[in-house]
N, CA, C and O of each residue as an XYZ file, in Angstrom:
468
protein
N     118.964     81.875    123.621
C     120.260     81.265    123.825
C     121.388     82.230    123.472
O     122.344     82.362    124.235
N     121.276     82.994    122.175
C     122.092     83.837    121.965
C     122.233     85.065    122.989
O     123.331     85.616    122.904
N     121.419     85.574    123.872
C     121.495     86.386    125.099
C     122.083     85.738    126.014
O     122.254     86.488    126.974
N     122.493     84.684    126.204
C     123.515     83.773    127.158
C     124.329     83.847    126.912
O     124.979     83.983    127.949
N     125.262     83.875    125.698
C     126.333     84.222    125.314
C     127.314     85.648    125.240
O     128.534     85.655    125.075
N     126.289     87.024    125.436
C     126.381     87.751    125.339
C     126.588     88.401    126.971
O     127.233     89.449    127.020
N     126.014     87.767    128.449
C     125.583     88.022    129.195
C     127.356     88.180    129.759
O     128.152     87.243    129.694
N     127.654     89.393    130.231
C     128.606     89.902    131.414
C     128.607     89.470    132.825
O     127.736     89.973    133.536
N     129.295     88.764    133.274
C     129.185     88.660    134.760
C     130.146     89.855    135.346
O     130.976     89.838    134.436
N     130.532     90.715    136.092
C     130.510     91.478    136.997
C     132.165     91.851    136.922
O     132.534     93.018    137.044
N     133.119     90.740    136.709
C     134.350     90.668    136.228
C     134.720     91.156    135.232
O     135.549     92.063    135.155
N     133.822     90.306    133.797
C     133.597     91.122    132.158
C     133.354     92.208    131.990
O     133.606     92.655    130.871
N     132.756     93.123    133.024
C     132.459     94.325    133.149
C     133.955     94.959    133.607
O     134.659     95.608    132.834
N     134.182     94.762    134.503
C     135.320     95.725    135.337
C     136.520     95.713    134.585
O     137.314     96.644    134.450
N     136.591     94.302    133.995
C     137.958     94.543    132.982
C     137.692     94.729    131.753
O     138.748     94.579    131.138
N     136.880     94.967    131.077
C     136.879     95.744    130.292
C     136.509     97.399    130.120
O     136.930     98.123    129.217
N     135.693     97.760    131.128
C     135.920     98.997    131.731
C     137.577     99.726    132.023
O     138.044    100.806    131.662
N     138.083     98.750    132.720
C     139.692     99.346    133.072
C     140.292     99.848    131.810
O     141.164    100.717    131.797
N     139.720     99.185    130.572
C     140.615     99.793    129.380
C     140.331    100.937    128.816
O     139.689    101.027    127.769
N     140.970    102.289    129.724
C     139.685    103.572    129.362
C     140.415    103.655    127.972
O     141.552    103.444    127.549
N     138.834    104.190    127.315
C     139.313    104.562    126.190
C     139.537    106.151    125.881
O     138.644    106.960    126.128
N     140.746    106.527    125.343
C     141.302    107.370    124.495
C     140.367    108.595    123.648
O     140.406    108.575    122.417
N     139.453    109.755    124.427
C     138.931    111.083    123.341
C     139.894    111.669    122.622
O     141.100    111.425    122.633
N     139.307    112.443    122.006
C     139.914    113.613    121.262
C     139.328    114.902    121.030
O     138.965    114.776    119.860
N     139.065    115.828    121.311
C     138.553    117.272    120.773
C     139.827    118.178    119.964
O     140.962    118.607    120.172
N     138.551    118.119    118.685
C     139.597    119.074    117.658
C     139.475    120.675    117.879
O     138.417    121.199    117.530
N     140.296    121.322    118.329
C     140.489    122.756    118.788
C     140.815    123.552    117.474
O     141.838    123.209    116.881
N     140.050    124.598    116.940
C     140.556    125.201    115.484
C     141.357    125.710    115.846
O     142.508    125.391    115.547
N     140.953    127.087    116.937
C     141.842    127.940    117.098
C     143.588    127.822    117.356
O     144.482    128.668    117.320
N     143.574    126.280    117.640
C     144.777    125.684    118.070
C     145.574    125.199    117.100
O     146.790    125.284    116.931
N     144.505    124.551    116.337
C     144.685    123.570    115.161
C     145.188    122.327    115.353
O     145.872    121.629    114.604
N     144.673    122.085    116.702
C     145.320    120.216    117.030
C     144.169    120.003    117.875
O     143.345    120.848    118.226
N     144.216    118.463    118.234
C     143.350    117.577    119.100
C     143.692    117.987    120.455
O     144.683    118.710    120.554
N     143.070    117.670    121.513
C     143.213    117.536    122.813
C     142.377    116.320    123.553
O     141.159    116.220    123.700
N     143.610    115.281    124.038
C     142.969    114.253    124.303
C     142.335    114.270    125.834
O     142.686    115.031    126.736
N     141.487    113.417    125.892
C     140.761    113.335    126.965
C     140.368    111.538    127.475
O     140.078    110.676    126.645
N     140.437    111.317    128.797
C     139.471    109.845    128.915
C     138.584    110.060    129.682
O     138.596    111.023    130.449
N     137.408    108.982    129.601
C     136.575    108.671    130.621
C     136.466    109.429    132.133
O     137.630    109.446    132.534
N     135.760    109.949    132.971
C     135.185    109.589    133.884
C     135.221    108.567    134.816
O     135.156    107.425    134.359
N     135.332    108.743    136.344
C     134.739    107.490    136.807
C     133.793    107.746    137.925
O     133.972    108.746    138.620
N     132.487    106.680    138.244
C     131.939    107.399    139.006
C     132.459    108.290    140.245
O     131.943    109.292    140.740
N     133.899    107.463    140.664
C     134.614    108.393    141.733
C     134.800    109.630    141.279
O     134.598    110.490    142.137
N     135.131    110.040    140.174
C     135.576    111.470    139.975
C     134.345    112.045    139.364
O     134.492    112.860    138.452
N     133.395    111.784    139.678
C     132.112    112.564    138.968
C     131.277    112.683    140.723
O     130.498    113.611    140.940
N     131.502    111.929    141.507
C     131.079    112.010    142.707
C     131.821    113.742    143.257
O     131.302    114.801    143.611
N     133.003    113.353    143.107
C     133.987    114.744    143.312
C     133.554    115.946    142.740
O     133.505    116.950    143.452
N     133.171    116.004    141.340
C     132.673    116.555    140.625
C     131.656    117.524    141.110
O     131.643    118.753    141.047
N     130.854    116.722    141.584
C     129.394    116.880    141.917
C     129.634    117.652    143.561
O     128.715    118.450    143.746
N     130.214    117.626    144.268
C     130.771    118.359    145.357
C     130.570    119.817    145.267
O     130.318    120.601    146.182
N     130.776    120.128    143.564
C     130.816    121.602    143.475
C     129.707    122.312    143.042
O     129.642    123.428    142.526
N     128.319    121.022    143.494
C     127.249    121.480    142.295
C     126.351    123.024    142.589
O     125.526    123.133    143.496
N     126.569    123.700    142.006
C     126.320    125.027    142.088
C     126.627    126.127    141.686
O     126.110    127.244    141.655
N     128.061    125.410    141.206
C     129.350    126.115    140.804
C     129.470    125.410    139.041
O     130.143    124.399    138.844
N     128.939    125.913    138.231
C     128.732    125.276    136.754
C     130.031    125.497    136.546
O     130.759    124.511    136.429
N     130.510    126.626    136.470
C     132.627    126.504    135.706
C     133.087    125.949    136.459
O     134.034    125.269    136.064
N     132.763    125.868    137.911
C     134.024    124.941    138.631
C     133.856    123.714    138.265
O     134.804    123.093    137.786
N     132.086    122.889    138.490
C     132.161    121.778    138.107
C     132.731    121.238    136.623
O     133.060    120.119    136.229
N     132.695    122.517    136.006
C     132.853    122.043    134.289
C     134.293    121.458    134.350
O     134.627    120.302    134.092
N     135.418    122.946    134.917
C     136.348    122.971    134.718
C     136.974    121.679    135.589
O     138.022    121.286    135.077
N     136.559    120.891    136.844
C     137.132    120.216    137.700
C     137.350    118.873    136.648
O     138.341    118.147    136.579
N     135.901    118.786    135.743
C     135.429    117.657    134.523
C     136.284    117.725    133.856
O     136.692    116.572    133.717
N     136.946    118.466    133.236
C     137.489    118.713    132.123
C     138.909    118.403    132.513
O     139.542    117.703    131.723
N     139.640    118.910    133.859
C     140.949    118.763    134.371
C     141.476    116.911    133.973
O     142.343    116.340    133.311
N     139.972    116.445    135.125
C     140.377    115.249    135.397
C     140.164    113.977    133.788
O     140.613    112.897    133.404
N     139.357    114.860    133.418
C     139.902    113.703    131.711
C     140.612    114.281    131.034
O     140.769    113.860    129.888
N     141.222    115.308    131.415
C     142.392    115.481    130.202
C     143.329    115.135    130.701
O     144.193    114.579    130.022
N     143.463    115.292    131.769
C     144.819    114.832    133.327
C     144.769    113.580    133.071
O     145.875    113.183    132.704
N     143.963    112.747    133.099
C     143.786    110.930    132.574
C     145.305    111.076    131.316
O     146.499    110.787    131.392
N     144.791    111.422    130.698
C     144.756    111.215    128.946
C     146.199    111.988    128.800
O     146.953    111.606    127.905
N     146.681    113.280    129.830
C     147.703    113.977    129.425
C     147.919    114.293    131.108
O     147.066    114.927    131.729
N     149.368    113.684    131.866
C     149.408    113.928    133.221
C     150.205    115.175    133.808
O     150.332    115.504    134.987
N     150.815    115.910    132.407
C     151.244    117.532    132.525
C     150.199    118.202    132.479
O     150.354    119.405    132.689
N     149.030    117.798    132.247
C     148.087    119.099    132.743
C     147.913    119.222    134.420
O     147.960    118.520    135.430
N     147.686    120.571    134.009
C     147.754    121.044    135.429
C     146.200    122.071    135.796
O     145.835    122.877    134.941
N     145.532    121.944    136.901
C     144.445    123.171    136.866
C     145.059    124.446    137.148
O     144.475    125.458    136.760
N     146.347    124.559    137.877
C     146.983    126.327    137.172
C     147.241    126.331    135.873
O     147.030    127.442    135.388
N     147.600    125.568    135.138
C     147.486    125.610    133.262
C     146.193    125.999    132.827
O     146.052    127.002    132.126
N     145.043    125.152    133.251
C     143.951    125.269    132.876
C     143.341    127.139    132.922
O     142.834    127.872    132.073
N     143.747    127.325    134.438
C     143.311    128.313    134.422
C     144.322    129.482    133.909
O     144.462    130.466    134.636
N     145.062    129.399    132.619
C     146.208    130.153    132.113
C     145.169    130.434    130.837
O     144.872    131.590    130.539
N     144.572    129.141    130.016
C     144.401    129.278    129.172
C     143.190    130.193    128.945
O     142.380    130.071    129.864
N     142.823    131.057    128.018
C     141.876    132.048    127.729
C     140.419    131.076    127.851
O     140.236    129.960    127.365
N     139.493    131.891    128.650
C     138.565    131.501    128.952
C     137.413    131.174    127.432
O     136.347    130.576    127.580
N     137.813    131.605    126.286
C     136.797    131.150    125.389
C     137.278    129.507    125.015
O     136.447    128.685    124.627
N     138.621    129.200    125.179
C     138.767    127.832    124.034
C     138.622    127.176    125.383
O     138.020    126.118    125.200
N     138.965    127.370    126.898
C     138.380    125.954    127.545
C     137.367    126.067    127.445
O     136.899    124.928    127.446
N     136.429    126.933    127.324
C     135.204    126.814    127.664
C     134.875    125.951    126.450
O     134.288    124.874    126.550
N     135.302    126.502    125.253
C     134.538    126.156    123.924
C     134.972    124.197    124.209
O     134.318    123.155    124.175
N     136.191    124.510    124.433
C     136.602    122.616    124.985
C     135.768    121.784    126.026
O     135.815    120.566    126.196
N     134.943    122.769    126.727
C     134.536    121.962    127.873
C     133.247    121.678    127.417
O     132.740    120.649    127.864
N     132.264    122.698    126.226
C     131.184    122.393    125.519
C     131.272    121.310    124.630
O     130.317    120.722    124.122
N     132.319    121.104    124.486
C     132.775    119.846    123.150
C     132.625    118.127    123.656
O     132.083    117.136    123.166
N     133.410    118.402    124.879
C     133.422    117.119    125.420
C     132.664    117.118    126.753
O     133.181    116.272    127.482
N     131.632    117.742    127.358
C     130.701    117.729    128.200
C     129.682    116.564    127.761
O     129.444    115.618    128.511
N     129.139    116.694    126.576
C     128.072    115.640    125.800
C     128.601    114.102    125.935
O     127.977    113.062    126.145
N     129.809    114.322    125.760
C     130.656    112.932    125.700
C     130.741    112.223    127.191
O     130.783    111.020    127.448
N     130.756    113.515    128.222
C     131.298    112.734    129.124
C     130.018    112.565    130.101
O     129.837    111.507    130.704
N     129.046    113.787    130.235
C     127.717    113.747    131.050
C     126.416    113.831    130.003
O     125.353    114.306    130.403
N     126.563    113.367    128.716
C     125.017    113.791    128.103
C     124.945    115.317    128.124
O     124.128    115.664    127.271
N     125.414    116.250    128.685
C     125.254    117.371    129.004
C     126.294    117.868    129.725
O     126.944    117.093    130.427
N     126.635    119.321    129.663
C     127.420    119.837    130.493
C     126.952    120.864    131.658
O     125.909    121.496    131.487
N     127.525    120.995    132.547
C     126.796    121.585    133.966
C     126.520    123.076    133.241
O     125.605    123.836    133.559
N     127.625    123.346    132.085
C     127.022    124.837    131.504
C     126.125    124.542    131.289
O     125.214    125.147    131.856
N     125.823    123.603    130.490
C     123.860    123.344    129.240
C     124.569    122.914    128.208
O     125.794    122.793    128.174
N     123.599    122.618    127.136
C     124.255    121.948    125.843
C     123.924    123.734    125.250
O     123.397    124.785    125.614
N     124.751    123.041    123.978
C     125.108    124.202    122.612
C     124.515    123.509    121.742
O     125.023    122.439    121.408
N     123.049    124.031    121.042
C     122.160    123.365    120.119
C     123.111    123.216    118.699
O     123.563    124.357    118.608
N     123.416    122.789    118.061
C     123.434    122.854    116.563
C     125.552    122.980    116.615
O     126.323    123.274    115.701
N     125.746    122.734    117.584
C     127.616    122.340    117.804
C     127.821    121.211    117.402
O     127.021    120.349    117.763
N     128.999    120.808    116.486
C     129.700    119.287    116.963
C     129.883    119.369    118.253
O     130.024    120.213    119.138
N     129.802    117.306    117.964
C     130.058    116.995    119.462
C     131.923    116.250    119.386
O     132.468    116.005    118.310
N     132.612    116.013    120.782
C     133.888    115.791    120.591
C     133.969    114.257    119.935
O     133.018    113.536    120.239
N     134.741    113.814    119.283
C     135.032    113.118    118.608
C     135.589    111.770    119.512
O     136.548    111.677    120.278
N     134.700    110.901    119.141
C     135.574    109.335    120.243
C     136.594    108.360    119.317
O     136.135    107.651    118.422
N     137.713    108.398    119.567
C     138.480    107.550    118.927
C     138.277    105.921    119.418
O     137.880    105.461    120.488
N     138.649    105.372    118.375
C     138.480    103.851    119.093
C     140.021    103.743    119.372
O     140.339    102.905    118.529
N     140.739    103.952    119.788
C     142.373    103.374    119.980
C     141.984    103.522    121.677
O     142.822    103.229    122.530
């Protein structure tokens, strides 16, 4: 009975889905957060367009949840910034967003940090 109560119909899903929630990756070299949201299967479909291409797909991943989360990013910004901290950013929140990142995982790294707000 208590699994009846708990059970989502198809609506409960979608609206509570709509409320993306809010990442964060803490950047040392920076010394601040960089927020990020969710994924959706549409933009992971897109994603996947480039599969072959591990930095493009990383970097396309990385645009579109930080672009969510922050709408002055830009992928000519992206590609301004020095190739070790996106990268090191895109290893951070890859786990978060695919289980894995199209680079590979980084054994023995934090992973990016999920805020509940």
């Amino acid at each position: 009975m208590s699994e009846e109560k708990n059970r989502l119909v198809f609506n409960d899903v979608l609206s509570r889905a709509a409320a993306e929630k809010e990442h964060k990756v803490y950047v040392e070299e920076l010394g601040g957060y960089v927020p990020y949201k969710d994924l959706t299967i549409d933009d992971f479909e897109e994603i996947m367009k480039k599969q072959g291409d591990a930095v493009g797909m990383s970097k396309l991943a990385l645009f579109k949840a930080w672009h969510k989360a922050d709408p002055t990013v830009t992928m000519e910004g992206i590609n301004r910034i020095p190739a070790r901290i996106i990268l090191g950013i895109i290893n951070e929140i890859g786990p978060v967003l695919f289980g894995t990142t199209p680079l590979g995982t980084l054994r023995g790294q934090p992973q990016a940090e999920q805020s509940t707000c």
